[in-house]
N, C-alpha and C positions, 0 to 999 in steps of 0.2 A: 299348833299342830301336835296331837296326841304328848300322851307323858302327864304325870301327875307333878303338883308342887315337891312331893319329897324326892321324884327322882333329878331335879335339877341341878345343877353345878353351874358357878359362875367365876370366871375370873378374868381379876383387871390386869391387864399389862400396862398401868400405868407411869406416863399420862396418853400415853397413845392411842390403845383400844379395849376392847376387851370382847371376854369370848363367851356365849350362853351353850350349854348343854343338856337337852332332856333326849333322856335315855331308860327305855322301857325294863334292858337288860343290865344287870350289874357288874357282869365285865366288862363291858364299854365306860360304864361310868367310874368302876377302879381304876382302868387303862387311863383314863384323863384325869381324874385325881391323880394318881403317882406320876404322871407326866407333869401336867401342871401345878404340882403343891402347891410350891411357892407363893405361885400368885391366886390361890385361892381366896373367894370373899364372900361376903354372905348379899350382897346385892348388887344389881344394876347400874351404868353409868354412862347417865343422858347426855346428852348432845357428845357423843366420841362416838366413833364407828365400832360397829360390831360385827361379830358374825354369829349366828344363833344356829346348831346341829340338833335337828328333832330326830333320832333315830329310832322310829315306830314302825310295825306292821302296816303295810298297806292299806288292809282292810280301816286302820285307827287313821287316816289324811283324809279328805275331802276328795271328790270326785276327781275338780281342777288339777291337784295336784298327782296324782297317781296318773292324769292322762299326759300330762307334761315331762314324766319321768323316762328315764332310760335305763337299759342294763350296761352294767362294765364288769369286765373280769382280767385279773392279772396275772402271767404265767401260770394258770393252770390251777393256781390252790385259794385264790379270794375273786366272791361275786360277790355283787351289791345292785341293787336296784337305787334310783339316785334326783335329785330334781335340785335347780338352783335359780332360785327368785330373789335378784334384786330389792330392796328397799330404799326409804329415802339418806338413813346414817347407815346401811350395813347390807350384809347381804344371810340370805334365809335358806340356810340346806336340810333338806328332807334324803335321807337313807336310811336302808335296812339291806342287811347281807349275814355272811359266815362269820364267825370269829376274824379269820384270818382278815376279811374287810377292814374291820375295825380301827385296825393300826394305819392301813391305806389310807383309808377316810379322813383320818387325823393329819397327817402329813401332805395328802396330795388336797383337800380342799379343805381344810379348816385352815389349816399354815398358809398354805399361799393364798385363800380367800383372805386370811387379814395383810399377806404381801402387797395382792390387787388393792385392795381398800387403802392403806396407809400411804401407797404411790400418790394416790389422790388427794392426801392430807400433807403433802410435804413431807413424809417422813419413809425412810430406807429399813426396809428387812434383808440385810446384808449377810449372804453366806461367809461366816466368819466365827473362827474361834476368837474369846477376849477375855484379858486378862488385866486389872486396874490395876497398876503398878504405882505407887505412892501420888494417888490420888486421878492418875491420869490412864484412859483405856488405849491399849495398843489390839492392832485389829490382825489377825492373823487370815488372809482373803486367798482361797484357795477351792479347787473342784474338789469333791468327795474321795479320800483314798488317797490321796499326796502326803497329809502329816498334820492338819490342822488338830485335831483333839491330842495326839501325842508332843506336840511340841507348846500347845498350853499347857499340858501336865507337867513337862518340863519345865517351866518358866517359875509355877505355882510351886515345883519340888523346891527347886531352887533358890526363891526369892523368901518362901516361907510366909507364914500366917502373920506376922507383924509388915509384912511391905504388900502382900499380892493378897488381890482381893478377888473372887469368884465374877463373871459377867453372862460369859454365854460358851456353850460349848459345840455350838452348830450355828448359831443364827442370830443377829443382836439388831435393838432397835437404834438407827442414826439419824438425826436429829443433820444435816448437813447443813444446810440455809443457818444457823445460830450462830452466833460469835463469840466464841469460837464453837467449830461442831461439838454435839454433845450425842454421847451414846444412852440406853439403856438397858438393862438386864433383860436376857430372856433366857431363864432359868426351865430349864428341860432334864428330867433324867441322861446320862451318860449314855451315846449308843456304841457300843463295843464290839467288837472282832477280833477273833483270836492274835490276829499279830500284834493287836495291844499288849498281850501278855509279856511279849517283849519290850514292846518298843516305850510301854511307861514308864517308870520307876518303880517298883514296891507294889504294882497292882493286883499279883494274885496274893499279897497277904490281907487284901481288903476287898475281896469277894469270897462268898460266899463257893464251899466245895461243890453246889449242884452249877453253881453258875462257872466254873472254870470247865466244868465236864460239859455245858449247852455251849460255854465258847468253842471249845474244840468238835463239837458233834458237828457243830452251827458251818466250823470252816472246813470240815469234810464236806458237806455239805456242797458250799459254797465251789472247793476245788472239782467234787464233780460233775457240778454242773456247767464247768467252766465260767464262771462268774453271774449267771443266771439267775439264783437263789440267791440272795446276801441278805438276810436277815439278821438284827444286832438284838444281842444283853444288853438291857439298859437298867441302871445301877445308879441311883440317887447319886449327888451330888455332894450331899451331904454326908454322906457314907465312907464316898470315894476321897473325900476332902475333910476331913474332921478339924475343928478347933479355926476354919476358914469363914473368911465370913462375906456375904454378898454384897459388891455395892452396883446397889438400885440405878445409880444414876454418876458420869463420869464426863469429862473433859476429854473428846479424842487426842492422844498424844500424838500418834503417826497408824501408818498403815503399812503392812509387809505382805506383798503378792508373792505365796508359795509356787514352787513351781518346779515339775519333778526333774529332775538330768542326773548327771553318773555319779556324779560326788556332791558336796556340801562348797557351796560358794556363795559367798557375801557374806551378809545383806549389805547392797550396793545401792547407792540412791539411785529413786528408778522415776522419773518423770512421767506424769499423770497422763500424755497424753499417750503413751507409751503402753499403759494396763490398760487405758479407759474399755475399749472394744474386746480384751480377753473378760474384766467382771462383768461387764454389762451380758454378754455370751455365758458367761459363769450362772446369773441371775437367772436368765429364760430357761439355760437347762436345766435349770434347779424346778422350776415352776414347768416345765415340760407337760407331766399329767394333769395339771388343776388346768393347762389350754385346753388340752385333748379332749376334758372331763367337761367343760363347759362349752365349747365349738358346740358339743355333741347336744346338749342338753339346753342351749342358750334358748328364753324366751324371746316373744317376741319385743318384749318392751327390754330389751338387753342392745346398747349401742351397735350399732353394727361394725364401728370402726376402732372398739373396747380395744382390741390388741395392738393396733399402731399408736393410739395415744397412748398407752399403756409406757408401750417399750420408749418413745420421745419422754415420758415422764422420769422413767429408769432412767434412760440416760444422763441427763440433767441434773439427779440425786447423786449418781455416781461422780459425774463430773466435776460438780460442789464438794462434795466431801475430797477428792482427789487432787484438788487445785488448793483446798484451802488447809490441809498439814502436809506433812513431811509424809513421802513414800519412798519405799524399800522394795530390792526382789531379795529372796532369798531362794536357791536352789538347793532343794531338799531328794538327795540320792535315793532309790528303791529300796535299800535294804532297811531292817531295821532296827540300826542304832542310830539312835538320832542325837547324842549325845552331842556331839562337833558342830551340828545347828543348834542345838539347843546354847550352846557357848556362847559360840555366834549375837544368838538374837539378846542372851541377856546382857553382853556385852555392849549389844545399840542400846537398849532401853535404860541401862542407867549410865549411859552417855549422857 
């Protein structure tokens, strides 16, 4: 569906899936290159799940598909017109919208489309920061806004470019069913908020001066709308972490459930059965808009009962990875110095 061979983009997240994009407009196709470098390729890769994002004009789909689609719009400032068909390895999105879409689109149904799809393969897209620590990934598992990108930064200030290695900074691929679990990178630009400016180490002297002035515009913003707008800077990896280096593929060492309260306490060993129903809760709120976005637009050759075996499939990934290394809570206080967890955590990991 519509789109020329030069405007396509293809990348593997290998070995798990990989993602197709043809894009008529070239901010959308920048927006997904700077997002997904890393794992940029120059082809295709058969038999592993995909998800393919045609975002064309209307008028450029076929009949079928423009009668199958729906309108979405999000607080006021992004619409998109939108359609999602099944395949036999993948699943097949057809949109077209604003600017402001673009970023949605990426996040709410290309992300959790390869979430949905990998449930189905045995493999976990775990909201989590990660960080390889001499050879092994430790998972940072927390809701958005607790401390999970700042207290990787910390770990990575800390441990330094000869022991800490780069994994994921929002979302990592796990591997639980393996013996032992195994992670793998999902390399994304940095999404940022001004109370980073404090709460990382060193990071306004590695941004850029327009990007420190859209962090603070970004959290006025944010404070007046009472948290309604939260739009992030996102800032390479490579940028952000210079002379660090990626590693693709890791040994889960342990797992540490963030969790916000008054002060910094632990990390205390925290029994699997104990998180199992706050991450599994963690996941679906994560995956919130790609339900809403598919309920609305589901065909009819789409399961009818996709969301309950869904969530039993989550479950179960969670389960396995939980039962099978060492878990942790750590309570990570509101303000922001995170310095005393930060202690904390690298104190457990080279235990």
């Amino acid at each position: 569906m519509g789109g020329e061979t030069s405007s396509m983009l293809v990348f593997r997240f290998t070995p798990h899936a990989w993602l197709r994009v043809r894009a008529s407009t070239p901010w959308l196709r920048e927006h997904f290159q700077a997002e997904y470098a890393y794992h940029r390729t120059t082809s295709e890769q058969s038999g592993t799940p995909y998800v393919a994002l045609d975002w064309s004009p209307p008028r450029a789909v076929p009949t079928s598909i423009r009668a199958a689609s729906r309108w979405a719009w999000h607080k006021g400032l992004a619409f998109w017109r939108y359609a999602v068909q099944p395949e036999a390895e993948g699943l097949h999105l057809w949109a077209w919208g604003n600017r402001w879409a673009g970023v949605l689109i990426q996040h709410m149904l290309v992300h959790h489309g390869l979430h949905w799809l990998l449930s189905q393969r045995g493999t976990l897209l775990l909201h989590a920061g990660a960080v390889v620590i001499d050879g092994q990934s430790w998972l940072l598992i927390a809701r958005g806004g607790v401390g999970k990108t700042a207290l990787t930064a910390h770990l990575l200030a800390q441990l330094g470019p000869q022991r800490a290695q780069l994994h994921s900074d929002d979302f990592v691929f796990i591997a639980p069913h393996a013996h032992p679990p195994q992670s793998n990178a999902y390399i994304t630009r940095a999404h940022l908020y001004q109370h980073h400016l404090k709460a990382i180490p060193g990071l306004a002297a590695r941004l850029h001066a327009a990007e420190i002035r859209r962090l603070r515009w970004l959290g006025w913003v944010r404070r007046l709308s009472r948290g309604r707008l939260r739009w992030a800077v996102r800032v390479p990896l490579s940028r952000l972490w210079p002379g660090y280096r990626v590693a693709d593929r890791a040994t889960v060492g342990g797992w540490i459930w963030l969790e916000p309260g008054p002060t910094c306490r632990g990390p205390e060993p925290w029994p699997a059965n104990a998180a199992h129903e706050a991450i599994v809760a963690m996941q679906f709120y994560e995956a919130r808009h790609f339900i809403r976005l598919v309920e609305r637009a589901r065909p009819k050759n789409w399961p009818a009962d996709w969301l309950d075996s869904w969530h039993a499939r989550e479950a179960a990934l969670v389960a396995a990875l939980l039962q099978a290394r060492p878990g942790y809570r750590l309570i990570v206080p509101p303000g922001r110095d995170l310095s005393l967890c930060a202690q904390a955590l690298q104190s457990l990991v080279e235990s």
